[in-house]
N, C-alpha and C positions, 0 to 999 in steps of 0.2 A: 761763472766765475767762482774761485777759491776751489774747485774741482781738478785744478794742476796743480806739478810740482814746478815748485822752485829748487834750481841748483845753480850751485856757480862753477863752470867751467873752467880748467887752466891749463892753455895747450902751451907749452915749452917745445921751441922749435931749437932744432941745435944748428945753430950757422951764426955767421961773424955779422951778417947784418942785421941791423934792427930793423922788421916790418911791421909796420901794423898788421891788422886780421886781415883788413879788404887785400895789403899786396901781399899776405900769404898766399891768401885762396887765389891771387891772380896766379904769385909765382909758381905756386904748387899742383895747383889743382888742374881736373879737366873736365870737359863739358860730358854729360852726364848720355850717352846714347841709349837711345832703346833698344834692349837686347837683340830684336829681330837682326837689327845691322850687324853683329857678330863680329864686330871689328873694336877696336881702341879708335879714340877722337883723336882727329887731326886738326892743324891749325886752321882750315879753314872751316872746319863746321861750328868754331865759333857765330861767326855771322850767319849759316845756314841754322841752327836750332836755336834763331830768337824768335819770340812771338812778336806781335805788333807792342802787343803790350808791354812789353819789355824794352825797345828796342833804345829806348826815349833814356833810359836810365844807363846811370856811368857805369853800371857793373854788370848789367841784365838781368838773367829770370837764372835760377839759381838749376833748375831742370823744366824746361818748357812740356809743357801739357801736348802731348800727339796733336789732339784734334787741332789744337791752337795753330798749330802750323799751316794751315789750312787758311787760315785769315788774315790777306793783305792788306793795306792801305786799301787798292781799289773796292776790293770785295766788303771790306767797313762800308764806304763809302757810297756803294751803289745798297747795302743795306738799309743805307740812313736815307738817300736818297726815294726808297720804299716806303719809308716813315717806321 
C-alpha cells in the first residue's frame, strides 16, 4: 500500500445517449482474444471465453486467463470431489 498511483480518469464519449461505464464497455467494447486466434471476436465468443469464475457475474471477466478455460463446473467439481 501507498506504492500506486492515484488518477482520476475522464472518458467523454461523443454520442446522444447517456451511458453509464458498464453500458459503454458493453456497447463499445469487445472480448479481448488471444492473439494465437488471429481473428476479431465475434458475438459468440462472448460465452465461449468466460471462465467459471466469471460466469456468475452481470458483466464477466474483463480478459479470461487461457489456462482458466480449461476449468468447468464438472472438472471444479470432481476436483473438490478429490478433496
Amino acid at each position: 500500500e501507498g506504492n500506486g498511483v492515484e488518477a482520476t480518469v475522464r472518458i467523454v464519449l461523443n454520442t446522444s445517449e447517456k451511458l453509464s461505464m458498464a453500458q459503454a464497455f458493453e456497447h463499445f467494447g469487445t472480448v479481448p482474444l488471444p492473439p494465437y486466434l488471429g481473428r476479431e471476436s465475434e458475438a459468440s465468443d462472448r460465452g465461449k471465453y468466460q471462465t467459471v469464475y466469471a460466469k456468475d457475474s452481470a458483466s464477466g471477466s474483463v480478459a479470461a486467463p487461457t489456462a482458466g478455460l480449461h476449468f468447468t463446473d464438472e472438472l471444479l467439481a470432481k476436483i473438490h470431489d478429490k478433496g
